[in-house]
C-alpha positions as CSV (number, residue, x, y, z in Angstrom):
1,X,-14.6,-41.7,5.7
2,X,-11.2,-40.2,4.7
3,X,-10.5,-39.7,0.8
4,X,-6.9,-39.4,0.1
5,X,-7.5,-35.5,-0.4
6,X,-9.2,-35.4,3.3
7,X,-5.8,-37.4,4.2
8,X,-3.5,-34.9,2.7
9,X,-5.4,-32.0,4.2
10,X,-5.1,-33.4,7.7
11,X,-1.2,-33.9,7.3
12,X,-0.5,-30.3,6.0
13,X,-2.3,-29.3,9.7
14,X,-0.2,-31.9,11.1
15,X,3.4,-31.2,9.6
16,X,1.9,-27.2,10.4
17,X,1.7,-27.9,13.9
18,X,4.2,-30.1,14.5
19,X,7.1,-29.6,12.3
20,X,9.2,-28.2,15.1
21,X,9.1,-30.7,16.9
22,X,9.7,-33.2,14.2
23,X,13.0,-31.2,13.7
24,X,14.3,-31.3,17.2
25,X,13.7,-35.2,17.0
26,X,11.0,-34.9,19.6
27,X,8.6,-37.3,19.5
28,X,5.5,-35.0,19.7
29,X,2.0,-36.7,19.0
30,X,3.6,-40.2,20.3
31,X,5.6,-42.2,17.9
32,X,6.1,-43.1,14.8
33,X,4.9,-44.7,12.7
34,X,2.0,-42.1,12.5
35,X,-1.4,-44.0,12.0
36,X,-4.1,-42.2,10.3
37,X,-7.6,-43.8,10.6
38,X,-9.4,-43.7,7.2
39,X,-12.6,-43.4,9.1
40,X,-14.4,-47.1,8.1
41,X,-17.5,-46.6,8.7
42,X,-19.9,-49.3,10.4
43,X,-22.4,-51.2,8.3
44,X,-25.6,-49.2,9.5
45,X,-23.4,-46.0,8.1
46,X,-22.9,-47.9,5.4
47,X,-26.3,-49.0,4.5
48,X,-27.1,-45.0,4.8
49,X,-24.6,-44.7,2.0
50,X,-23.8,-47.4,-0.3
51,X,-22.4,-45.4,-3.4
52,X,-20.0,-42.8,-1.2
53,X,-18.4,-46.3,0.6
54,X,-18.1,-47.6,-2.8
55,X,-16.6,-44.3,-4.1
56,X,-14.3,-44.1,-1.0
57,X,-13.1,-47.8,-1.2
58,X,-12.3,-47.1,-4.8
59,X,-10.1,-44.2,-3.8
60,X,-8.2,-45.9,-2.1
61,X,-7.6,-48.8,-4.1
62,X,-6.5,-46.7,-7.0
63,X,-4.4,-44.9,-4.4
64,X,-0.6,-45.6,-4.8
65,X,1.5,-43.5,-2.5
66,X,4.4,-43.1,0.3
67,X,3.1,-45.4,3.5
68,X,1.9,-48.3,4.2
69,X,-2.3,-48.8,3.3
70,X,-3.6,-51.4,6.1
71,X,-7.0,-53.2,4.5
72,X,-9.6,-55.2,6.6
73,X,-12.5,-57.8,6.3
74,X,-15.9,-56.5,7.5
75,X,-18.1,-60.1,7.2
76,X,-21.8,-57.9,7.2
77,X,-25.1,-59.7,7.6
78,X,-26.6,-57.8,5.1
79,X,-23.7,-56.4,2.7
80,X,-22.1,-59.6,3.1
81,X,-18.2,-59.3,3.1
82,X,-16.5,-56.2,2.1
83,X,-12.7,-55.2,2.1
84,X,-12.0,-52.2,3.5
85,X,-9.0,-49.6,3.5
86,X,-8.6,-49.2,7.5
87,X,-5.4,-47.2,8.6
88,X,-2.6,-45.5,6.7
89,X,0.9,-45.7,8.3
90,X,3.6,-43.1,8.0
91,X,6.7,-43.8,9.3
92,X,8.6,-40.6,9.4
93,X,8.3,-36.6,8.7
94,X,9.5,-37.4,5.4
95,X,6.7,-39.5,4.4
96,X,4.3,-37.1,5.6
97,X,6.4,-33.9,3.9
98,X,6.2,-36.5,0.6
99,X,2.5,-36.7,0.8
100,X,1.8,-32.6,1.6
101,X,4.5,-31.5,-1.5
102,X,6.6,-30.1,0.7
103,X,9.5,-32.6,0.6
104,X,12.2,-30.2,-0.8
105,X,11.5,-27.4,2.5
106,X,11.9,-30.5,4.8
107,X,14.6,-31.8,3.1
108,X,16.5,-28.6,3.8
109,X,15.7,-27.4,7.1
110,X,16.3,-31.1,8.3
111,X,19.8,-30.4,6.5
112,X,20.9,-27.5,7.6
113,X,19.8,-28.0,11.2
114,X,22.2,-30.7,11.0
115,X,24.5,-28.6,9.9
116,X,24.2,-26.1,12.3
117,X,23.8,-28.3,15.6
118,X,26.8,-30.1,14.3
119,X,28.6,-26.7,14.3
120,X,27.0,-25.8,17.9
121,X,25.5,-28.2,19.5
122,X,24.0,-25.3,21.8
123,X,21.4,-24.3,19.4
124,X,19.5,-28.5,18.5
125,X,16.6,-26.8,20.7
126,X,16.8,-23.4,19.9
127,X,17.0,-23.7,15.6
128,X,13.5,-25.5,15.0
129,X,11.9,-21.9,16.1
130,X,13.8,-20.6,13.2
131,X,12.0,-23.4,10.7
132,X,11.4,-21.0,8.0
133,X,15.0,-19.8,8.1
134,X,16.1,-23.2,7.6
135,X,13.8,-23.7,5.0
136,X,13.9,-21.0,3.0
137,X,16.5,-19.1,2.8
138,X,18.7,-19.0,-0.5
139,X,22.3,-21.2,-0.2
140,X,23.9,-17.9,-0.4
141,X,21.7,-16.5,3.0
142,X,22.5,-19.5,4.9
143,X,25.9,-19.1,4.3
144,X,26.2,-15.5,5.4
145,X,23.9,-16.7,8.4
146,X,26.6,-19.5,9.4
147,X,29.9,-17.3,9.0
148,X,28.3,-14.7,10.9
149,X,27.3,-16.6,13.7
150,X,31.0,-18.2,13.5
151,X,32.2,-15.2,13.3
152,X,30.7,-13.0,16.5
153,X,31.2,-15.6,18.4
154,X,34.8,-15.7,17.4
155,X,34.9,-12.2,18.1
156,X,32.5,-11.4,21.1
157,X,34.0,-8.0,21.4
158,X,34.7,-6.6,18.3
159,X,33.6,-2.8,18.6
160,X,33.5,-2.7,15.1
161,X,30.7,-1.4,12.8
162,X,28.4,-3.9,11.3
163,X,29.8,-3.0,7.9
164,X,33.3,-3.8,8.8
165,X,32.5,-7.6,9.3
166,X,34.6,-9.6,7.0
167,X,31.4,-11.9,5.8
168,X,30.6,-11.3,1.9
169,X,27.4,-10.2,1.7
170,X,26.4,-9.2,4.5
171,X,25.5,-5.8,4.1
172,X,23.4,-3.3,6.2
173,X,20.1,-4.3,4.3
174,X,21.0,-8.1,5.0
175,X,21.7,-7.4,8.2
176,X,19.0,-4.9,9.4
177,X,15.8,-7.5,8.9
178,X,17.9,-10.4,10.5
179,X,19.2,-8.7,14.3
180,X,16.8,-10.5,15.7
181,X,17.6,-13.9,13.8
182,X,21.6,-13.5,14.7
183,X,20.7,-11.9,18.4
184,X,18.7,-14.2,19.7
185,X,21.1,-17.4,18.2
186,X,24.1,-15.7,19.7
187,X,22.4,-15.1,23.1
188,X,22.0,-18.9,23.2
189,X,25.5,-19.5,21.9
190,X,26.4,-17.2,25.2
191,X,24.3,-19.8,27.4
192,X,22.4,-16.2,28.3
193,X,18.8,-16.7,26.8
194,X,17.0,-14.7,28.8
195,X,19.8,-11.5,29.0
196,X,20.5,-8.7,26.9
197,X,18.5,-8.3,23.5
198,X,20.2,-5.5,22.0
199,X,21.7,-6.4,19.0
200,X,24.8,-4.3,19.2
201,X,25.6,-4.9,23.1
202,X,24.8,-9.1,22.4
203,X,27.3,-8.7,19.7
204,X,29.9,-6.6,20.8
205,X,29.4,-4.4,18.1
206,X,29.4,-0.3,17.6
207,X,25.8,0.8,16.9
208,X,26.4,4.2,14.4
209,X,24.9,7.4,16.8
210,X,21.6,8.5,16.5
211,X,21.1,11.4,14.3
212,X,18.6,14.3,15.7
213,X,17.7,16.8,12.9
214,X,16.8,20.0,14.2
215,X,16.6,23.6,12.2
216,X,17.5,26.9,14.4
217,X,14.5,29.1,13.1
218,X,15.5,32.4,15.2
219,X,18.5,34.1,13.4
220,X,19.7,35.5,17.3
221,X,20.0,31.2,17.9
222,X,22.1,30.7,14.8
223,X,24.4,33.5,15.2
224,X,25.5,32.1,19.0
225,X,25.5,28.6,16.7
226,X,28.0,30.7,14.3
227,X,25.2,31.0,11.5
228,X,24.5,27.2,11.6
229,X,21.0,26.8,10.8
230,X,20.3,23.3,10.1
231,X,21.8,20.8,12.3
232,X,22.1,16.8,12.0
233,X,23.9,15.8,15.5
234,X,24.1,12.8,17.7
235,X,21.9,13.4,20.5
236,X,24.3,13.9,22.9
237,X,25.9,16.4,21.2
238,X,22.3,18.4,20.6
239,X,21.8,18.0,24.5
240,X,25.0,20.1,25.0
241,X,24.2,22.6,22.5
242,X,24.8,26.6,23.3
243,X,21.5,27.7,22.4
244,X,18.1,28.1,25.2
245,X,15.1,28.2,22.5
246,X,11.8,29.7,24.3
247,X,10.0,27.1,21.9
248,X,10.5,23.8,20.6
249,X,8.1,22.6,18.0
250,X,8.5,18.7,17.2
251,X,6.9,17.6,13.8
252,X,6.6,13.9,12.3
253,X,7.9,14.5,9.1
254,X,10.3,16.2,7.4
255,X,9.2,18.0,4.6
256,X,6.7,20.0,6.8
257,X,10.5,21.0,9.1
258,X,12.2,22.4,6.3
259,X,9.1,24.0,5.0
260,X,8.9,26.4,8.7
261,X,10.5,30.1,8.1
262,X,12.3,32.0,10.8
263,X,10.3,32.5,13.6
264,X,12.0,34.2,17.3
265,X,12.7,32.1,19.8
266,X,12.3,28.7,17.9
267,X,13.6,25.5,17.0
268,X,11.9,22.5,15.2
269,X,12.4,19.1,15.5
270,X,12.1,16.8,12.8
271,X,11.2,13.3,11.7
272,X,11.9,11.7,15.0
273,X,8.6,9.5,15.0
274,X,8.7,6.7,17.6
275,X,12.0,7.8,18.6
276,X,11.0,10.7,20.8
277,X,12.5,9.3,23.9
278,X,15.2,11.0,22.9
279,X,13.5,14.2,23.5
280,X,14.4,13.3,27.4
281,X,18.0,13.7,26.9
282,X,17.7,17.2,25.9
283,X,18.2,19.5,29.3
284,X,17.5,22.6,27.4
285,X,14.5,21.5,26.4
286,X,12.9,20.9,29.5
287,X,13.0,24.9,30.2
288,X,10.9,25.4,26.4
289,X,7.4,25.6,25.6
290,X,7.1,22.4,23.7
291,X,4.3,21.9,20.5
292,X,3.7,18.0,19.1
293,X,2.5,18.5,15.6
294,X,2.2,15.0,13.9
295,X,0.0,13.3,11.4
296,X,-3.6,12.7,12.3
297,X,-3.7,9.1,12.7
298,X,-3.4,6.5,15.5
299,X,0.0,6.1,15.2
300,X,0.2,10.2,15.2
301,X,-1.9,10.2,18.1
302,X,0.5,6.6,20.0
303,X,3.6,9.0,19.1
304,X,1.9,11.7,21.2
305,X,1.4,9.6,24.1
306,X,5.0,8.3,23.9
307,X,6.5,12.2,24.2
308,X,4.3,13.3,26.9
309,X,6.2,10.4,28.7
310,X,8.9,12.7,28.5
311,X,7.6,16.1,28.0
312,X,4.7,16.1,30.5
313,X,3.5,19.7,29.2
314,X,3.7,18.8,25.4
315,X,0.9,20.8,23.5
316,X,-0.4,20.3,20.3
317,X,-1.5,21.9,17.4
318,X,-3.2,20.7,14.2
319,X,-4.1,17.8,15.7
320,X,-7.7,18.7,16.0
321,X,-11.4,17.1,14.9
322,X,-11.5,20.8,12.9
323,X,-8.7,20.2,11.0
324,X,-9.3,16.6,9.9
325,X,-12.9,17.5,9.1
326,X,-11.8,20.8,6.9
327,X,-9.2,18.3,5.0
328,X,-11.4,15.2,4.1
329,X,-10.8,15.5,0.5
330,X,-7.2,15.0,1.4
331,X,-7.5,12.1,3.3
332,X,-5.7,8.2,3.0
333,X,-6.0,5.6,4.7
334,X,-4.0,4.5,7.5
335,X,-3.3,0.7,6.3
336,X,-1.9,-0.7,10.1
337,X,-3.7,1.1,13.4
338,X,-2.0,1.4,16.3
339,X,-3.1,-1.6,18.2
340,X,-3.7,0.1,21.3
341,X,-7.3,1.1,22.3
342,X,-6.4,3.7,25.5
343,X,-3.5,6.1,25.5
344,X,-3.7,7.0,28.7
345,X,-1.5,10.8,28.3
346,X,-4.1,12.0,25.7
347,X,-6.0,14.9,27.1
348,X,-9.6,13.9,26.9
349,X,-10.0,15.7,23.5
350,X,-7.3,14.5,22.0
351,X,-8.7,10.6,23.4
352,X,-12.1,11.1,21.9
353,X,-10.7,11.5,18.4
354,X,-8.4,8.8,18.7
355,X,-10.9,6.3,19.5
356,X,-13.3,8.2,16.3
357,X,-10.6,7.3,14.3
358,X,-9.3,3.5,15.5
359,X,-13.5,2.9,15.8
360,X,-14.0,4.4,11.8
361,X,-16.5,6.9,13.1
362,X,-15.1,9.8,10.7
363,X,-14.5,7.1,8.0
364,X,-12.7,3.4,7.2
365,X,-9.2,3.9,8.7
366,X,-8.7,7.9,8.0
367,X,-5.2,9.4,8.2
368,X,-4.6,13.3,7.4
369,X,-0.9,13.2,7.0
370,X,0.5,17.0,8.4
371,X,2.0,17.8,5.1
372,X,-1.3,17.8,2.7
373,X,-2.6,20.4,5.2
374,X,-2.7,23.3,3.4
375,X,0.5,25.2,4.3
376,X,-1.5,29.1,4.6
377,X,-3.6,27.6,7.2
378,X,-0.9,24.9,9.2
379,X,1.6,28.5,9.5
380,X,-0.9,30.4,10.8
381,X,-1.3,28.6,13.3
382,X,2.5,28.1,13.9
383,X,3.2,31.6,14.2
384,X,0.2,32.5,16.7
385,X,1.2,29.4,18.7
386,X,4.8,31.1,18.9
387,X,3.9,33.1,21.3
């Protein structure tokens, strides 16, 4: 037997699953009206419980609500004749977004997907993935949404920089946490789905270059570099550069870069993180000996894997069950693990502390981040790995 509370839990599942295709116009689960059964029991259950079918009748004769309440006779030998609430009967999404509380998010998603599809027609099956968009975003969002989709696809081949867009408000923090969002709407606008995802070739727009940060440690390097020390370059432009460093040390963040003193031969790489595919753009750096020192963690360990995609020979140092176990007082914890269980270019020391630390052997989710390693020991063993 269905209270009205049981009722309003089992259309909040409903309008959770089905909402999209309520949207689209789909008919989904059948047709509308939607029936709910209130679950009337027969009069053996009913003999069994006497006081809960006179508490759930009650209910729902106190009930007054959106949709229609069917009642029936039940003509029982030993209850005698009893009226009972039967079915409820909804007879659209808004009845059953009425019923839930959430009348004012249908209300505008249904709205501005009218809005949208009346603009582009294209996009009535693709904009019901996008529900929360619709639903949620501020007046001023959607509108910065609408005259940029109007806009790219005005302009398909701009070249411009996303800052140059003449849409108010749409700066690079807007814009940055919706490429996706605009992308994947464009790409249908395009009637090309499936194609490109990048969100600067979709759009015909100019991404800015990546940045590689790099310090020349070895003052021979700088002088050919004409004292230039610390350098900030689009990759390409690093790839060509005049210098042959014997080594190449590659660290995760900064601070621990700019904290490295001269040292022959050298160059260090900085803050690169997931981004070391670059590192396979770099001729020059191919013919180096080529140290990984990141932060031990999974996602230290999953950025390790990822360069040795590249850099086959990459070394490590720091990176060790010593130096984790030396530091435990320094220790944080690593809030997100790298989801993957195997990463498969580990050597097999390297693999058994990854999986200590994604399994919480050493501890709940450690993380020894390189720069709380205390700086005597870490360049120590910098200098005796610059060999």
């Amino acid at each position: 037997m269905k209270l009205p509370d049981d009722v309003r839990r089992f259309l909040a599942r409903r309008f959770q699953s089905r909402h999209r295709e309520w949207l689209l116009g789909d008919a989904g689960e059948g047709q509308w009206p939607l029936e709910v059964s209130l679950g009337m029991p027969t009069e053996q259950a009913a003999l069994r419980q006497v006081d809960g079918v006179r508490v759930w009748a009650s209910a729902w004769q106190d009930w007054q609500g959106v949709g229609t309440l069917s009642w029936c006779e039940r003509r029982w030998k030993t209850l005698g004749s009893q009226r009972l609430p039967e079915k409820l009967a909804l007879r659209n999404p808004e009845d059953v977004a009425l019923w839930i509380g959430e009348s004012a998010r249908w209300g505008r998603a249904k709205s501005r997907y009218q809005t949208l599809t009346a603009r582009w027609p294209a996009l009535a099956r693709q904009l019901p993935r996008y529900f929360e968009v619709l639903a949620d975003y501020s007046d001023a969002d959607f509108r910065r949404l609408a005259e940029m989709l109007d806009w790219i696809s005005l302009n398909p081949n701009s070249n411009l920089y996303p800052r140059q867009i003449p849409v108010t408000g749409a700066d690079s923090k807007w814009l940055d946490s919706r490429k996706g969002l605009i992308s994947d709407l464009i790409a249908t606008l395009q009637g090309d789905p499936t194609g490109e995802r990048d969100f600067f070739r979709r759009c015909g727009l100019r991404a800015q270059p990546q940045l590689m940060r790099m310090r020349v440690l070895d003052p021979e390097l700088r002088a050919r570099l004409g004292g230039l020390g610390d350098v900030s370059a689009p990759c390409d432009e690093v790839a060509s550069i005049g210098i042959r460093p014997q080594n190449v040390f590659i660290v995760e963040n900064l601070q621990t870069g700019l904290a490295f003193d001269d040292l022959p031969g050298a160059v260090v790489i900085m803050r690169l993180g997931y981004a070391v595919d670059v590192l396979g753009q770099l001729p020059w750096l191919q013919q180096a000996r080529c140290i990984y020192w990141g932060d031990i963690d999974t996602h230290g360990f999953a950025i390790l894997n990822r360069a040795r995609t590249y850099i086959p020979s990459l070394k490590t140092v720091l990176m060790d069950e010593f130096t984790l176990m030396s530091h435990r007082d320094l220790w944080v914890e690593e809030k997100d693990q790298h989801p993957s269980t195997e990463l498969p270019l580990l050597t097999s020391t390297e693999r058994t502390l990854y999986q200590a630390i994604k399994g919480n052997t050493c501890g709940q989710q450690v993380r020894l981040e390189q720069e709380r390693i205390r700086w005597d020991v870490a360049w120590n063993v910098i200098q005796a790995s610059n060999r």
